[in-house]
C-alpha positions in Angstrom: -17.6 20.6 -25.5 -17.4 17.4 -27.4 -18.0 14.0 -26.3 -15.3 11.9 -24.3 -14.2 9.1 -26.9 -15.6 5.8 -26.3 -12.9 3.6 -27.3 -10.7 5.7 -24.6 -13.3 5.5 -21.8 -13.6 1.6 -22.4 -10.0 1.5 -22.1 -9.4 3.4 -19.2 -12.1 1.1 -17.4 -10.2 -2.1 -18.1 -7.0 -0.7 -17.1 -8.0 0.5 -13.5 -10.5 -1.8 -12.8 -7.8 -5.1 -13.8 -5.3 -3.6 -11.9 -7.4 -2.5 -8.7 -10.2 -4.8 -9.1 -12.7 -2.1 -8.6 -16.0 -3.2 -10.3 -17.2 -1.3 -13.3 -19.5 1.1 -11.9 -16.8 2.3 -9.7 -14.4 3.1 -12.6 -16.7 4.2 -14.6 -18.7 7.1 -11.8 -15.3 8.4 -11.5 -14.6 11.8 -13.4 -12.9 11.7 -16.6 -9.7 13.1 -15.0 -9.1 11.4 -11.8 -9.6 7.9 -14.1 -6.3 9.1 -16.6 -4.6 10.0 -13.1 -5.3 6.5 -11.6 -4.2 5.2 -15.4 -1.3 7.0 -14.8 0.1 5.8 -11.5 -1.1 2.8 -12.3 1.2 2.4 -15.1 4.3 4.0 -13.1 3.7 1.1 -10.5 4.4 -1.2 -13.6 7.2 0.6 -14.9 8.9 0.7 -11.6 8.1 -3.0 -10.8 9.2 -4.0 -14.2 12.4 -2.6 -13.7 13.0 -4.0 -10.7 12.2 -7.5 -12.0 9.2 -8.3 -9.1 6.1 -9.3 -10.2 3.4 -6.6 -11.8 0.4 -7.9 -10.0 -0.6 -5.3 -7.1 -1.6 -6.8 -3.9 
């Protein structure tokens, strides 16, 4: 098995941990996978709010 890019895991820490405010350690102790699901739904709450027109930030 090869190594999980860095640039990707870096990316996926900012993401989750701007939009949740979870510190760094959190994020970053998660498994690879349930990271790029929060990423995920993350990014639908955005999509969906966007369309709507109400502010992005999450409570």
């Amino acid at each position: 098995m090869g190594s999980y890019p860095l640039d990707q895991l870096y990316e996926e820490i900012a993401f989750v941990a701007y939009h949740f405010n979870w510190n760094h350690d959190t994020v970053l102790n998660m498994p690879h996978w349930e990271r790029q699901r929060w990423c995920e739904e993350i990014s639908r709450i955005n999509e969906r709010m966007n369309e709507d027109g109400t502010d992005v930030n999450l409570p």
